[in-house]
DONUDO-99413 format. One line per field, with one value per residue (C-alpha): residue number from 0; residue in one letter; x, y, z. Coordinates in steps of 0.05 Angstrom, whole numbers, plus 5000, padded with zeros to 4 digits. Example, Ala and Ser with C-alpha at 12.3 -4.5 7.8 and 13.67 -1.06 7.14 Angstrom:
BEGIN
resi: 0,1
resn: A,S
xx: 5246,5273
yy: 4910,4979
zz: 5156,5143
// end
This chain:
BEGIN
resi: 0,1,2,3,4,5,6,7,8,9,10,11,12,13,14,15,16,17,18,19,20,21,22,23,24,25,26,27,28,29,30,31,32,33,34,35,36,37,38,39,40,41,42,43,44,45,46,47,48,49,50,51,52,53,54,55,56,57,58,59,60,61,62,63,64,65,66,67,68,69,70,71,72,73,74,75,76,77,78,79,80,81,82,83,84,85,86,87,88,89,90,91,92,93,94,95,96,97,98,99,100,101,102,103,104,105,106,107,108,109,110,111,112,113,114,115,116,117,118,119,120,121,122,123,124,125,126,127,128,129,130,131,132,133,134,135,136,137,138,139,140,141,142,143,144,145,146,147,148,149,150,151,152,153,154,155,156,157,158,159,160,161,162,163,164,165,166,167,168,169,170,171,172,173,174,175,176,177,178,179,180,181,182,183,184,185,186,187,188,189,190,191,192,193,194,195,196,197,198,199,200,201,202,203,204,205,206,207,208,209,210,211,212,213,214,215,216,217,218,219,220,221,222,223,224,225,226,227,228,229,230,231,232,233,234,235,236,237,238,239,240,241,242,243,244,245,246,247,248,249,250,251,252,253,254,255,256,257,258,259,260,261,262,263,264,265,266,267,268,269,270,271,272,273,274,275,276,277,278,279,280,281,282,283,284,285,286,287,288,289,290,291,292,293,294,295,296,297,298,299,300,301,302,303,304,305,306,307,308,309,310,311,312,313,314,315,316,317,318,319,320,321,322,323,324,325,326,327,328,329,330,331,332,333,334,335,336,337,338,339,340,341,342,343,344,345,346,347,348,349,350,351,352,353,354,355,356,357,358,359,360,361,362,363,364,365,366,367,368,369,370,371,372,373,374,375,376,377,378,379,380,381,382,383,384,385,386,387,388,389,390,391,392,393,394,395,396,397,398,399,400,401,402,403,404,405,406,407,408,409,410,411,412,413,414,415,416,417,418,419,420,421,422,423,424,425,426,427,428,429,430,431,432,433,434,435,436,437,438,439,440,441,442,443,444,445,446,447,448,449,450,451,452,453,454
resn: X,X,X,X,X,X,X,X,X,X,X,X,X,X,X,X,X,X,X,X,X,X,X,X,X,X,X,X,X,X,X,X,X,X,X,X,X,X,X,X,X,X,X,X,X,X,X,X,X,X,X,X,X,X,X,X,X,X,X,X,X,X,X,X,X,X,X,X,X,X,X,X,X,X,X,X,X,X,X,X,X,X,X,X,X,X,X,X,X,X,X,X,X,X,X,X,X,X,X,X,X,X,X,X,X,X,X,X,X,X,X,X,X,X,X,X,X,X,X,X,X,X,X,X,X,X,X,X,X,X,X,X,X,X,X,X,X,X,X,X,X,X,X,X,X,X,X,X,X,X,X,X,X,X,X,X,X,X,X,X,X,X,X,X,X,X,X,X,X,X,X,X,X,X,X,X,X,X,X,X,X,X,X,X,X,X,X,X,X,X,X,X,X,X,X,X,X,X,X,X,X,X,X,X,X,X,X,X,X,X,X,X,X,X,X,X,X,X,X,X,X,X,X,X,X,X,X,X,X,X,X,X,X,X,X,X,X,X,X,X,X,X,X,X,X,X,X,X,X,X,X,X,X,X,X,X,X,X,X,X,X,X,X,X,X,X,X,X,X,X,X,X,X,X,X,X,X,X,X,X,X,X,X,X,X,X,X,X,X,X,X,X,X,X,X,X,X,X,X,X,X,X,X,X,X,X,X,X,X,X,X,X,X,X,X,X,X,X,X,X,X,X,X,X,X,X,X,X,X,X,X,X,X,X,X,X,X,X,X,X,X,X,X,X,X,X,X,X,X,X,X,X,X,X,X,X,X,X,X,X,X,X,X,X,X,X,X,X,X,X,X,X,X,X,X,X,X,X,X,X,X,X,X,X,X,X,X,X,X,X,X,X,X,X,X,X,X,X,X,X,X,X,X,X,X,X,X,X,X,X,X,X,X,X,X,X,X,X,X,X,X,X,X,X,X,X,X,X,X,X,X,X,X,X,X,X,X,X,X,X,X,X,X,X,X,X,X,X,X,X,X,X,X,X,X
xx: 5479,5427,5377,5381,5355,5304,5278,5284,5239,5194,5182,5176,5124,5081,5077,5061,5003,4982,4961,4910,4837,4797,4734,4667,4616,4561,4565,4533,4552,4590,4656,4692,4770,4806,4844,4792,4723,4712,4660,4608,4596,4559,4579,4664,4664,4728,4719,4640,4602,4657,4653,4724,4708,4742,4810,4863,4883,4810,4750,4698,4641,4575,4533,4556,4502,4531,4517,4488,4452,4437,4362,4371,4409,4470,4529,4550,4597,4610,4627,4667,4679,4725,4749,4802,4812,4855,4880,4946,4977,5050,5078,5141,5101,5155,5150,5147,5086,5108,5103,5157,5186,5106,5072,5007,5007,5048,5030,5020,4976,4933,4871,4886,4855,4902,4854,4789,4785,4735,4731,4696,4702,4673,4673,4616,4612,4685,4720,4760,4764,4785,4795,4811,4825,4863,4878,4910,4968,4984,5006,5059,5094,5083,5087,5116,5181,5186,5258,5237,5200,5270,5299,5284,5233,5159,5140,5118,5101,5040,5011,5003,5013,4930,4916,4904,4890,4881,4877,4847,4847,4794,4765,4767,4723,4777,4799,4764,4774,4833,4848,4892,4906,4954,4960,4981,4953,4960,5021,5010,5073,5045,4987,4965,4927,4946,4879,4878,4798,4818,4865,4865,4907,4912,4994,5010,5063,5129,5136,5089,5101,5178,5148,5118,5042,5035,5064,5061,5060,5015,4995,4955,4914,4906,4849,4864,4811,4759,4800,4868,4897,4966,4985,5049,5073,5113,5131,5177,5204,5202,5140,5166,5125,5178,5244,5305,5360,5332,5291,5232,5225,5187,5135,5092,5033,4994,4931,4895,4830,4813,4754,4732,4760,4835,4877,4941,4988,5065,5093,5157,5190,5250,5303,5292,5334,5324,5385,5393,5461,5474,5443,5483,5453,5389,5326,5291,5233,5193,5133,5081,5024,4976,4901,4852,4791,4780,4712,4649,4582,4553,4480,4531,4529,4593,4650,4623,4691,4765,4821,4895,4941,5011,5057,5126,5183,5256,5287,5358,5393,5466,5515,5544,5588,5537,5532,5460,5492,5499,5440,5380,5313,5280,5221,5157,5085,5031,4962,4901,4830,4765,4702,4643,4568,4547,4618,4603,4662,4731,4796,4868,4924,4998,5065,5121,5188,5244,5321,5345,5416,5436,5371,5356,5276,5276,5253,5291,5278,5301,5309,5379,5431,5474,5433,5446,5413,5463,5527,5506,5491,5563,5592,5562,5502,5448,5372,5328,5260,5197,5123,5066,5004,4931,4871,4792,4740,4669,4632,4549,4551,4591,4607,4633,4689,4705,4780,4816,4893,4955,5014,5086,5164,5226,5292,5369,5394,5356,5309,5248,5223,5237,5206,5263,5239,5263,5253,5290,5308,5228,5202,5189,5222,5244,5294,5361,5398,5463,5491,5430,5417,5342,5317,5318,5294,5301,5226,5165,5087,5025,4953,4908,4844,4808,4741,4734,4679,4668,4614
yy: 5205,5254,5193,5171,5239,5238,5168,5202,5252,5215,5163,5214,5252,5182,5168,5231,5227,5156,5193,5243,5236,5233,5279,5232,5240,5197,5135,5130,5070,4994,4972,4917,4930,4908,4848,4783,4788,4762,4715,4751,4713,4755,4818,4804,4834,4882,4948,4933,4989,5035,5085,5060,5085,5144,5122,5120,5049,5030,5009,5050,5012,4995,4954,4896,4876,4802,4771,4703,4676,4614,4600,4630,4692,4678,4698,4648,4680,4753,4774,4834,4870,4920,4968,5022,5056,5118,5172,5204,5260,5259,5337,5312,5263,5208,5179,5116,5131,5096,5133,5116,5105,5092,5025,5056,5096,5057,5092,5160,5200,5145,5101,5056,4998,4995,4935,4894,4848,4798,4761,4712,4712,4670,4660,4625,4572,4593,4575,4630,4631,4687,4685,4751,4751,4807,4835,4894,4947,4948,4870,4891,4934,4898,4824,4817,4846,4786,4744,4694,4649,4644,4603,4535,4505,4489,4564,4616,4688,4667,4617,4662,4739,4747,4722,4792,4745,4687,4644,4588,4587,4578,4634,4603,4636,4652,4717,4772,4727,4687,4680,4629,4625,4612,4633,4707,4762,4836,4868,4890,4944,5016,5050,5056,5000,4961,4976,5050,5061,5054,5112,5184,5198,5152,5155,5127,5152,5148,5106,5058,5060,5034,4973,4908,4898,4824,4768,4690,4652,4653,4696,4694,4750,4756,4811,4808,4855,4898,4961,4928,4876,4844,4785,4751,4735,4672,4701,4683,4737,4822,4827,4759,4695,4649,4662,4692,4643,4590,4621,4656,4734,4752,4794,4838,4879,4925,4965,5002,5042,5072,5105,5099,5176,5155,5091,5077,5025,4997,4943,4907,4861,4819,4775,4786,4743,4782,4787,4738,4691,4720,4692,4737,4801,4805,4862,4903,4945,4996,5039,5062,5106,5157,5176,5216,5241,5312,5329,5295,5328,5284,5323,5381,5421,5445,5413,5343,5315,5313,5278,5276,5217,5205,5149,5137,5088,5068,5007,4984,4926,4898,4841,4810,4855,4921,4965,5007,5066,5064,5019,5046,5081,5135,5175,5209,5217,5271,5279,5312,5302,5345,5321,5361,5355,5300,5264,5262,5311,5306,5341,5314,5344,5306,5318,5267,5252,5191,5180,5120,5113,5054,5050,4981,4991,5041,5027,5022,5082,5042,4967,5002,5002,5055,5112,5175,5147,5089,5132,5177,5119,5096,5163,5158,5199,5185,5188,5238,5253,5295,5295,5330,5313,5351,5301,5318,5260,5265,5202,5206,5138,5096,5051,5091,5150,5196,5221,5284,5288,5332,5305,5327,5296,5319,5282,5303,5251,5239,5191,5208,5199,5257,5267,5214,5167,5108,5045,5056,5102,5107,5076,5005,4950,4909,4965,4952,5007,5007,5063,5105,5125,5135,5212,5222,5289,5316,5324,5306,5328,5288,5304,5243,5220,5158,5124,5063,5021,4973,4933
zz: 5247,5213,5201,5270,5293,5248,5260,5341,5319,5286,5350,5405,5350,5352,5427,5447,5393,5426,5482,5451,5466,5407,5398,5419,5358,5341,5299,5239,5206,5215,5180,5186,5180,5121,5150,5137,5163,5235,5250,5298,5362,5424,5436,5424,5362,5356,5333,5344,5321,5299,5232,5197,5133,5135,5152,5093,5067,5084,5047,5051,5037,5087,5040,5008,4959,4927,4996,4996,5061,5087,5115,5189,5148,5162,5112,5072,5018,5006,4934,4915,4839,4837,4770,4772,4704,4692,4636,4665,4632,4641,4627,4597,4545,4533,4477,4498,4545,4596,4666,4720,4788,4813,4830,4816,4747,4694,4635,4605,4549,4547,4582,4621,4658,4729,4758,4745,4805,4827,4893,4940,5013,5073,5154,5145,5212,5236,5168,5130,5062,5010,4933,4900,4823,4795,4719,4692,4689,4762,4759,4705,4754,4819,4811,4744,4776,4834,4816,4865,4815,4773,4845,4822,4784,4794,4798,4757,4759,4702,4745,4815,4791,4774,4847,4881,4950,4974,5036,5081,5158,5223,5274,5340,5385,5440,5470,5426,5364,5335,5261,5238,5163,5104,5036,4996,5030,5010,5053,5124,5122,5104,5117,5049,5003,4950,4930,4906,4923,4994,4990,5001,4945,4878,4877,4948,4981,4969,5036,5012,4938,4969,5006,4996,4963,4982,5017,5017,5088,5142,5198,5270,5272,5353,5387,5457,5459,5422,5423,5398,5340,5340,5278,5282,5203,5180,5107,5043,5034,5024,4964,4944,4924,4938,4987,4961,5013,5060,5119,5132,5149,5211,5214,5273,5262,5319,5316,5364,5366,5427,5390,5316,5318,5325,5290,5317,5284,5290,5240,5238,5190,5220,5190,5123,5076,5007,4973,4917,4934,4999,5058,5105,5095,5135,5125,5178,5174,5213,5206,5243,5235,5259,5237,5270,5248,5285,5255,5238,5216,5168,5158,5138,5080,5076,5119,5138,5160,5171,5186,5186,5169,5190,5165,5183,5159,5170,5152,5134,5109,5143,5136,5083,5061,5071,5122,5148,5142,5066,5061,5098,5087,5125,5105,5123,5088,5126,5091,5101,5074,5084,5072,5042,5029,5067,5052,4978,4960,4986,4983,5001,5008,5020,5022,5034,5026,5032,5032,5011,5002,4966,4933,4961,4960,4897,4830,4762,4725,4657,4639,4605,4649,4609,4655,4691,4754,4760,4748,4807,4850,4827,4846,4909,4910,4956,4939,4966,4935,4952,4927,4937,4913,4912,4907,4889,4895,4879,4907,4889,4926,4964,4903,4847,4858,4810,4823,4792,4820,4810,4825,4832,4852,4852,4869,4881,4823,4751,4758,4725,4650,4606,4536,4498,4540,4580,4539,4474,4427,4392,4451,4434,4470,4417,4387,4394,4445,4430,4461,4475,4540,4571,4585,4660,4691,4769,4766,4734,4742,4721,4717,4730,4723,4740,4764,4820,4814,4878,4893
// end
């Protein structure tokens, strides 16, 4: 089968990267990764003294002002802000200005605030604790969309959606470090964030844009030692707050870093139980990941750094009545950012693509079901899209980016918003449809700009 090739390729192309040597440069600043803080005893710190703020999905932040401190100066709490706000232009201008098939960008021809988010977060002696408040667009396309709440009663989308993180758990001061904790955490699958700062591009991935933004459950977060991170995941469900069947889905997580030149990373969900009313039909998921950075000159001028990213998925679903050769996903994202001017310009190129027949993990292009997208699916076309994307950040300081991003996607079936629209005949929700059908195009192109605050 064509996707088993592919997935072939795609393996063989990541282990014989695991075995590059990245370049030796000098370090010039400390990050902590973006899994929870680790409490610093002697010298078993992982990743001690490494530069991680280059690598995509990470934060790149070295100061973090809103620290309070006890009396010896130890950290007591850590407190983060973060603001996203963008104006995309959509070339097709719906009319009902709404932008679609993207987790990130909702709307179009207009401002937009995509996330204010405030947070508290300590490891003060041993314990673990993390609140992260969120507000804005991005909820109305991520966790709005969760049908787990509707299984039973006692939940509700209102009551958890503005909860960006949040967990409790205990460092134990074994191995390298061992973090035990429980609560909704932000989704381990993908290379790219859920927070778009962290990125390389503000549209993720099509890869990423397919697969989960947060979990509920609990994890171990295991460093065997300073080089390498494994957690083991006991989750609801696939970017679900509650489960979809009885059972749990399984989850496995692995990073290295030889060096803070090269990242190296393999994720797996298992057992999946995400179909509503059938119990039978189980989810598996796959990716892994490559970055390296292959130049550093930070006193530069001109080229101060770059780095390449590679992030690869396949996953399927089976039983139940489906099969994974109708219902599976395989796709590929490759990026690459230079950095200019003492890393306070940056440009980043990406390509990508994804086949996903069946359309399991896509999104709905219209809340009508009377669509051009559904009658190919019923014919028995398969999805297949491409983007490419061309990204320009100017960043006077490690708090504030300014962003400036083309981006265009194409797909085999129509599945993107043309001018009419995808919400109604004028665009508003409460119009009555009748037999109108929603304005879906092979293609769409967007020009987008936005500013991240982050402190």
């Amino acid at each position: 089968m064509k996707s088993t090739t592919i997935q072939a390729i795609f393996l063989l192309g990541f282990f014989a990267l695991n075995s590059m040597n990245a370049q030796e440069i000098k370090k010039d600043s400390v990050s902590l990764p973006k899994d929870s803080l680790i409490t610093k005893t002697d010298s078993k710190i992982p990743f001690d003294g490494y530069d991680l703020t280059w690598i995509n999905g990470q934060n790149r932040q070295t100061d973090f002002p809103l620290t309070l401190k006890d009396k010896d100066g130890e950290t007591i709490l850590t407190g983060v802000t973060y603001v996203d706000a963008y104006y995309n232009y959509d070339f097709r201008n719906p009319k009902d200005n709404t932008h679609t098939i993207s987790a990130a960008i909702g709307r179009s021809n207009e401002f937009t605030i995509n996330m204010a988010s405030i947070g508290l977060e300590t490891n003060y002696k041993n314990m673990i604790g993390r609140l992260w408040l969120q507000y804005g667009q991005m909820g109305s396309i991520v966790q709005d969309l969760d049908g787990t709440v509707n299984h039973g009663k006692n939940t509700s989308v209102s009551n958890l959606k503005n909860i960006r993180e949040a967990a409790a758990g205990y460092h134990f001061n074994v191995m390298n470090g061992l973090n035990v904790e429980a609560g909704i955490f932000m989704s381990y699958i993908g290379l790219e964030s859920y927070v778009l700062g962290e990125n390389w591009n503000y549209q993720r991935s099509l890869v990423c844009d397919f697969t989960p933004f947060y979990f509920q459950g609990a994890r171990i977060q295991a460093y065997p030692s300073k080089k390498y991170k494994v957690e083991l995941w006991l989750l609801n469900g696939w970017q679900s707050y509650n489960s979809w069947n009885k059972g749990l889905g399984l989850g496995v997580s692995n990073y290295y870093r030889p060096n803070e030149n090269l990242q190296l990373v393999a994720n797996f969900y298992l057992n999946g139980k995400d179909t509503r009313n059938n119990s039978e039909v189980r989810r598996f998921h796959h990716d892994h990941s490559i970055v390296a950075r292959y130049f550093h000159n930070k006193e530069s001028n001109g080229l101060s750094q770059a780095a390449f990213s590679i992030n690869n998925h396949y996953g399927f679903q089976s039983g139940g009545g489906l099969k994974a050769k109708d219902n599976y996903m395989i796709g590929t994202s490759i990026a690459n950012r230079l950095w200019f001017h003492h890393n306070k310009i940056a440009l980043s190129l990406r390509a990508d693509a994804i086949s996903n027949p069946g359309a399991y993990l896509a999104f709905s292009p219209s809340p009508v079901a009377n669509n051009d997208f559904n009658d190919a699916l019923a014919k028995g076309e398969k999805l297949k899209m491409f983007q490419g994307t061309a990204t320009l950040d100017l960043m006077p300081n490690q708090f504030v980016t300014f962003r400036l991003e083309y981006g265009f996607r194409k797909s085999n079936i129509p599945y993107f918003a043309g001018s009419g629209g995808t919400t109604s005949p004028d665009g508003w929700i409460d119009t009555p449809v009748d037999t109108w059908r929603p304005d879906l195009r092979k293609s769409d192109s967007r020009l987008t700009l936005a500013v991240m605050f982050r402190l």
